[in-house]
C-alpha positions as CSV (number, residue, x, y, z in Angstrom):
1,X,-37.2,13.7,-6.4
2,X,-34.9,12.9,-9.4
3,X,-31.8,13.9,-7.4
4,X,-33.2,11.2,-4.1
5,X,-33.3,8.4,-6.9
6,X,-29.8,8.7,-8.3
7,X,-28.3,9.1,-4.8
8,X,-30.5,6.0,-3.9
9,X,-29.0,4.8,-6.5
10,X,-25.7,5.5,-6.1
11,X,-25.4,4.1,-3.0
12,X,-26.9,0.5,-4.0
13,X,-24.3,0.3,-6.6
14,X,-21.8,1.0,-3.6
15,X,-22.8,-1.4,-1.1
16,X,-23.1,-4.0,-4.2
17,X,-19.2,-3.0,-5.4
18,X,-18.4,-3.6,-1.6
19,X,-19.8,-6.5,-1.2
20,X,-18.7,-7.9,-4.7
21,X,-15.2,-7.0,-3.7
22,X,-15.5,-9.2,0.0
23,X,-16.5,-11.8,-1.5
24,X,-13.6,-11.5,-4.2
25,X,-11.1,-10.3,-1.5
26,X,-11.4,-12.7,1.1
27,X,-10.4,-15.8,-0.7
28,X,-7.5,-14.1,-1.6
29,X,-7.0,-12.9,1.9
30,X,-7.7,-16.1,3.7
31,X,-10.0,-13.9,6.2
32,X,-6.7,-11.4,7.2
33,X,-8.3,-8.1,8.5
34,X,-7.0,-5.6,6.3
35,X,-7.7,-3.1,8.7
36,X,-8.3,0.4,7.4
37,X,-7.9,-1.1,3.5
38,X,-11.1,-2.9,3.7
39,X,-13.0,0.8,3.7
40,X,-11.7,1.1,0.4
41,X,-13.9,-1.3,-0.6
């Protein structure tokens, strides 16, 4: 049970670093598709 609550976790604070860095990234990028770079984030 404790391991199910820090994968759950883990993977909010992913999809919240993702979508942190969109929002960051595409003002910079003007909306250019990075392609394969945006799965780095």
């Amino acid at each position: 049970m404790l391991q199910d609550l820090v994968v759950a976790a883990t993977n909010e604070a992913i999809r919240s670093a993702q979508d942190l860095a969109q929002k960051k990234l595409g003002g910079v990028t003007g909306g250019l598709d990075l392609g394969g770079l945006s799965g780095l984030f």
